[in-house]
Structure formats: structure tokens, C-alpha cells
N, C-alpha and C positions, 0 to 999 in steps of 0.2 A: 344907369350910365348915360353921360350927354354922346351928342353927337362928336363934340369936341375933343374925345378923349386923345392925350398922348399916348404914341405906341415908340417902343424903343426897339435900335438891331442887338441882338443881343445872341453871345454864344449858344448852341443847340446842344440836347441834352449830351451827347457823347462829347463836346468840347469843341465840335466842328463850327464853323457860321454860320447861322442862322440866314433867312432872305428879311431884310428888316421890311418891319408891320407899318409901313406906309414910314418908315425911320426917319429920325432928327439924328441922330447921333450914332455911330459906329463904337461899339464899346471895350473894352480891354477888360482882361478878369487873369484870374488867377491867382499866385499866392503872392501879399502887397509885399512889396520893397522893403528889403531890411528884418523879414520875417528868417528868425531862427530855431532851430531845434530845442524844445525843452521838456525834458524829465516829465512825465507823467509823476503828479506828486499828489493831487486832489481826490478824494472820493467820497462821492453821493451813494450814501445809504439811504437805500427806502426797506423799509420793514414790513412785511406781510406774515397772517394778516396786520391791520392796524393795532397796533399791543395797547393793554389798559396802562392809565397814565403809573402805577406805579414801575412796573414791566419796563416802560419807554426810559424811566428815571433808569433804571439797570442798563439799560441798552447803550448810552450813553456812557455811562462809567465806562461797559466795556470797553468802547472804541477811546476812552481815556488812556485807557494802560499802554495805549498806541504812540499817540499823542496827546498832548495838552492842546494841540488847536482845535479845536471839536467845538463847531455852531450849529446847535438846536435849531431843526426845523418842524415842531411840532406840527401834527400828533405823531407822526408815523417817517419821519426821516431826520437825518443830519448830514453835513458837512464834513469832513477831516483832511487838515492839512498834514500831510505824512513825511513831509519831506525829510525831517529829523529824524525820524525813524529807519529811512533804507537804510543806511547804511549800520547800526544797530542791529537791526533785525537781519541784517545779510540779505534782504529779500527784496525784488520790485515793489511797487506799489498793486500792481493784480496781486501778487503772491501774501500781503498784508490784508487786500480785500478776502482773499479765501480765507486766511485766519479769523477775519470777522465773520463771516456766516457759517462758520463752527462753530466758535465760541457761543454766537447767538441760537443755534439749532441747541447745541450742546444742555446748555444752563438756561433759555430761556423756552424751545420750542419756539422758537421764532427763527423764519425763513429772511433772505432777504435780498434783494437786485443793487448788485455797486454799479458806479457808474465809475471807473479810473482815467484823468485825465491831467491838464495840466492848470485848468482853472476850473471856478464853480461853474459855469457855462456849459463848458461841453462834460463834466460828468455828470450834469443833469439831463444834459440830452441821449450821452448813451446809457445811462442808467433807464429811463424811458425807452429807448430803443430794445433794449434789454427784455426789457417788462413787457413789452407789445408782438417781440418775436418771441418766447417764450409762451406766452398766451393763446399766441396763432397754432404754437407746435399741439398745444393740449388740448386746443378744439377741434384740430382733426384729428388725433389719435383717438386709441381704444378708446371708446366710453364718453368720447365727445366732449374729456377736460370737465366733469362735471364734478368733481373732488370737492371741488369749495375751497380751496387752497394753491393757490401757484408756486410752483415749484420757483426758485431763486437762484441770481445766473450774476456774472461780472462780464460787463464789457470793457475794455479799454480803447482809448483811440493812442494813437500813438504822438508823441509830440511833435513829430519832424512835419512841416508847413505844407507839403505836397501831402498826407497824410491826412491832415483837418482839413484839406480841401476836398479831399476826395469823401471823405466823412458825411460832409456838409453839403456839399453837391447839387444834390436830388431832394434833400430838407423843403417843404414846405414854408411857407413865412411862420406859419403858424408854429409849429415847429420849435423855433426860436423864443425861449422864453425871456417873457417882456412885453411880446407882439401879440394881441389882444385879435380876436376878430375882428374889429374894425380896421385898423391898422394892417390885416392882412388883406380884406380884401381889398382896400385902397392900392397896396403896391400889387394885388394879381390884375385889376382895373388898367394898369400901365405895362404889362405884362413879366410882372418881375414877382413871377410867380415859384420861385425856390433863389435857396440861398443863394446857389451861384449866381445867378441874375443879376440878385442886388450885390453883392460882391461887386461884379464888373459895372456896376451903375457908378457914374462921377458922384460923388460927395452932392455935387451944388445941385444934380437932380434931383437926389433924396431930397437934397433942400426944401425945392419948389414943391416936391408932393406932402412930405410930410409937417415940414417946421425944419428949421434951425437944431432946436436941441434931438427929437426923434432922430432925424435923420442919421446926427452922428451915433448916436449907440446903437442904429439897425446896422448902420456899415461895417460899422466893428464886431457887431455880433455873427454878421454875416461870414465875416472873416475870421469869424472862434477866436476874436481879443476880449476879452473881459477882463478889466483892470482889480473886479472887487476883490480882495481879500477873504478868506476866511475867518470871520471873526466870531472868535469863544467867548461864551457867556453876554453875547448881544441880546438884550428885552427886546422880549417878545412884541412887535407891534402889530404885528395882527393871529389871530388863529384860527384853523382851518381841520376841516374833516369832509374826506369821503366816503357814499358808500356807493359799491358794484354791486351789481346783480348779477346773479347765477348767469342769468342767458337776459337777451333785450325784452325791458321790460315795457308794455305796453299799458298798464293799469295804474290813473291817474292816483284811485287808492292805494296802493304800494308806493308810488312816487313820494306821498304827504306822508304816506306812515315811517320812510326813509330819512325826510325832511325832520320828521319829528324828533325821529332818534338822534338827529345831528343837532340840532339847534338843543335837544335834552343834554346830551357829551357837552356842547361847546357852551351851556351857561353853567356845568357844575366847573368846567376847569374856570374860568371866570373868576368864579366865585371862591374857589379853591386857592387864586391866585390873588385875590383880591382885587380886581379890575374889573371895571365895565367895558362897552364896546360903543361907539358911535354913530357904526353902521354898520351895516349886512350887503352881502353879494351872495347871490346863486348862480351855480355853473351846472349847465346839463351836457350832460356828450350822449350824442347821439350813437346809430349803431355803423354812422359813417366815420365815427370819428370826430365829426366837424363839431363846435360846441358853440354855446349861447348864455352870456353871463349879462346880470341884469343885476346895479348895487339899489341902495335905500337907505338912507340915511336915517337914522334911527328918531322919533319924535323926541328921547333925550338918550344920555348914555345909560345903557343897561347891562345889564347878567341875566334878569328875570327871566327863567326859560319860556313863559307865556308869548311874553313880550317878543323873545327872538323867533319864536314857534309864528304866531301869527305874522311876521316880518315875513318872514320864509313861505308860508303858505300865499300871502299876496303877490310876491314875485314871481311866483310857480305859476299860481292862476293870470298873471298878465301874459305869460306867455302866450297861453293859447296853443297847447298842443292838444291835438286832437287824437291822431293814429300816432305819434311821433312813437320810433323804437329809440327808447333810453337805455343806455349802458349804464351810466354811471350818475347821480348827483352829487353837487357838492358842498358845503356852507362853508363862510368865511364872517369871522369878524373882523372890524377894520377899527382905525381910530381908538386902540385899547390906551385908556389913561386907570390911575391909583382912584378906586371905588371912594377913598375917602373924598377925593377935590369932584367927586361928579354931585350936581344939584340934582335932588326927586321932587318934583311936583306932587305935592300934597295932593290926598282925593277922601271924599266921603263916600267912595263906594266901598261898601263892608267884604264884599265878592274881592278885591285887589287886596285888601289888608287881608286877609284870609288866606287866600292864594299863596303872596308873601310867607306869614307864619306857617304852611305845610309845606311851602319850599327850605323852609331854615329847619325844619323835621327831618325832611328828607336827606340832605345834607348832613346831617349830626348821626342821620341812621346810618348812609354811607362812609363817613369817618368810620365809626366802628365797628362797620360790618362787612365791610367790601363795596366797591363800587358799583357791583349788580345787585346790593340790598334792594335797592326801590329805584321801579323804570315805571316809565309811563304806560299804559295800558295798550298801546298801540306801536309797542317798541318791536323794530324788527332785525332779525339777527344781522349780524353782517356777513355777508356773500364771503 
């Protein structure tokens, strides 16, 4: 941080005023002008554990029978806009999310965290919310939450504007999905270190810290407006997997043998799918919480699990963790295009065309045999 940094006056955490931090600006907050009351109709399902990809195809259907708006957010969650259904079903939208984690216990043995809201936004945030108080409960109970399994819970926030303010409050930047570690700690630098802050921040502040376009969708996020839609049957443009560990894990070998099993998952779906991937990101979450994502653009587009394995393995080691307690890792591929329009650079190495031919084996084993026919020899279960 320079010498120079801005500090802004900004409300104190109970709602009171703050003494501004050497202040430019005396700031207004609360819930924006013209903000109305609406129906909680959105819910983010996340699915624990993370189900095999045939399992997630079920999972889906179910919350079909709900509604037809249902967006895929592979591996291990979705979207539903429900609002066609209260009144059908006679039931809120909580009361629709409990019928989902029946159904889904029921017929698939799969648990799962709603998040019920009135946009995708904030039922991502309290579905996470959900998942994190949940998690706290079963690490201090009996037996220290060591099950391997989390139990599965529904939050809702309610739609009325004094309701998502209070929600959103105490929220972190981070918090806020969209806002990246950088971007978080840029606005805790200025002191607009939770939502409410940036809330009460004018527009044209965000401005000057962040950009023109950032600043207007943290404002609005701050303020729990999200204009996107739920949209059904959107392609997939990127794919993602994580795996938790039991308890924080400190052994860089676990970490790579984690990495492995994810970059193994994310090139058979790939492949499965017909698609390569452009580039790769790695996210770690520490045992603070706080996290660290590092992408890589891939030397061309691929699937080959080799290729995403090694991708993964050098982001991991640029880190540089040392003692670091890890909760969780996570892969992502990005830039997914039709495997048919991606160019492969030719090679004369016999080791790659080899490789290649025991991966199209292994593949054909897995068609018909199940998806855990053949893992990598340093595959590790999932927490």
C-alpha cells in the first residue's frame, strides 16, 4: 500500500457513523431508491457429495419436474427459476427447495445446500452461507464432523430490500461472487471492506478505484441487484471441480494427488463432451478461508488429461506454499470450444502418441464399465 492511499467516512458496523479515516466524503448507504419487495423465486442447488456425471444428468431432471428453467452449473450444482411453480405446487419456494433434497436423498442418496432467493446472486450467497454454518456446526459436535459427508440445509433471504440489506451487511467483498481477490483487496485498501461499505460508496468512487464497467456490477452486487436471468440449457463455457479435505491439509503430496484427480474428472468430461479447454485456473482455500487463484493459458486447446495434470501441477508449485493449511483445491477449465475446430500440433514423440492411445482405452473402458473402471494410480477419494 502507498502512502497516498484514500480512506473513506463510512457507516460503522451496527449502522452508526463511523469517525472518517482521515475522510473525503461523508457517505449515505442503505437500501437504493426505488428498491421493492420480491418473491423469493430463485434456488441454487449444490449437491454433496459431488455426484458421478451420470447421477448429476438425474439430479437435474429432477429439479425439472419443478420447473423447465433449470441452468446447469456443472459438476455438482444448478440454478432453478421456480417462480411458475408456487403457485401450482401451493408451496413457497423454501417449501420446493425441501422437496428437492428429498427427492434427491430419496432416489439418488444425494444430500444437498439450497440457496432460496430472488435472484441468482443472492441464492448463491446463501446457499454458501448455508454450507459454511452447517460445516461449523459438525466440527464442533460429537466426533469433530469427521462423517465425510455434510449434512444438507436451505437458506432463504427474504425479498423485502431492508432484508437483503441486512443479509449483505457484514458480507466480505470476497464474499460477493464475481469479486476475485484482487478486486477484494483493492476495495479493503480504501476501506470498503464489506458490502455495506461499498453499498454506501457513490457510483463515481467505485469509479476511480476500480474502472467504469467493475465498479458498476460491485455496486449493484453490493446492493443484491443482479439483473442475469436464469438461463436453461446455456453451453457450458467453462468446467470446474472441487475437492475438500477431511481436516486442513498440510502435505504438498495430497495437494498434487487432489490436483490429479481433478484435472483426471475434468478431461474425461471434456472428452465425454467433445470439447477441449483453452486454459486452466487453480483455486486453493486456505484454512482462513481466504483463497488464491492463479490461470494458464493452455500452450493449445486440450482434453488430454496429461496435459491438464501438468498445467495444474505448475500452478500449484508457483505458489509456493510451504506450511500453508489447505481446506480445499480447485480446477477449472476455461475457454471450452467443439474438439472438432481446435488445431493439435503434430509431434514425433512415440511417449505422446502412446499416452493419447491409452487415454482413448481408458475412455471406451469407462463407457462400458462405469466411470470408476480406470483411475489414475494416485487417485484420491473425495473427502
Amino acid at each position: 500500500m502507498t502512502s497516498g492511499r484514500h480512506s473513506l467516512a463510512l457507516p460503522g458496523a451496527e449502522g452508526k457513523p463511523a469517525a472518517p479515516l482521515t475522510g473525503v466524503v461523508q457517505l449515505g448507504g442503505g437500501v437504493p431508491l426505488g428498491a421493492r419487495a420480491e418473491t423469493p423465486h430463485v434456488l441454487y442447488v449444490r449437491f454433496h457429495p459431488v455426484p458421478p456425471e451420470d447421477v448429476y444428468q438425474g439430479l437435474l431432471t429432477l429439479l425439472g419436474e419443478l420447473t423447465p428453467v433449470v441452468e446447469a452449473l456443472p459438476p455438482d450444482a444448478a440454478l432453478a427459476d421456480v417462480r411458475g411453480a408456487l403457485r401450482y405446487f401451493g408451496r413457497d419456494a423454501a417449501g420446493l427447495a425441501e422437496i428437492v433434497r428429498v427427492r434427491a436423498l430419496a432416489r439418488y442418496g444425494v444430500d444437498c445446500t439450497v440457496g432460496v432467493a430472488a435472484n441468482p446472486l443472492l441464492a448463491r450467497m446463501a446457499a454458501h452461507e448455508a454450507q459454511e454454518s452447517q460445516g461449523a456446526q459438525e466440527s464442533g459436535g460429537p466426533g469433530g464432523g469427521r462423517s465425510g459427508r455434510a449434512a444438507g440445509a436451505v437458506r432463504t433471504v427474504p425479498g423485502d430490500p431492508d432484508a437483503v440489506a441486512e443479509f449483505l451487511a457484514r458480507k466480505p467483498p470476497i464474499a460477493l461472487p464475481g469479486v476475485g481477490p484482487a478486486t477484494a483487496r483493492t476495495l479493503s485498501a480504501y476501506g470498503l471492506d464489506s458490502a455495506a461499505r461499498i453499498a454506501a460508496a457513490p457510483l463515481s468512487t467505485l469509479q476511480r478505484i476500480l474502472g467504469v464497467a467493475t465498479a458498476r456490477r460491485v455496486h449493484a452486487w453490493a446492493h443484491g441487484i443482479d439483473p442475469a436471468p436464469v438461463t436453461p440449457n446455456a453451453p457450458a463455457r467453462a468446467m470446474g471441480a472441487e475437492h475438500r479435505f477431511r481436516r486442513d491439509e498440510l502435505d504438498p503430496v495430497r495437494r498434487r494427488r487432489a490436483l490429479l484427480t481433478l484435472a483426471d474428472g475434468l478431461g474425461v468430461r471434456l472428452r465425454t463432451s467433445g470439447q477441449v479447454a483453452a486454459a486452466i485456473s487453480v483455486t486453493v482455500r486456505y484454512a482462513d478461508r481466504s483463497t488464491t487463484t492463479r490461470t494458464r493459458t493452455l500452450t493449445e486447446p486440450t482434453a488430454h488429461t496429461p496435459a491438464l495434470t501438468a498445467a495444474a501441477y505448475a500452478l500449484h508449485d508457483a505458489l509456493g506454499l510451504q506450511r500453508a493449511r489447505v481446506r480445499s483445491v480447485a480446477l477449472r477449465v476455461e475457454g471450452l470450444m467443439d474438439a472438432g475446430l481446435a488445431a493439435h500440433q503434430l509431434t514425433f514423440d512415440p511417449a505422446d502418441e502412446k499416452s493419447r492411445r491409452l487415454e482413448a482405452a481408458a475412455d471406451r473402458a469407462r463407457a462400458r464399465f462405469g466411470i470408476s473402471a480406470v483411475r489414475p494410480a494416485g487417485f484420491l477419494d473425495v473427502a
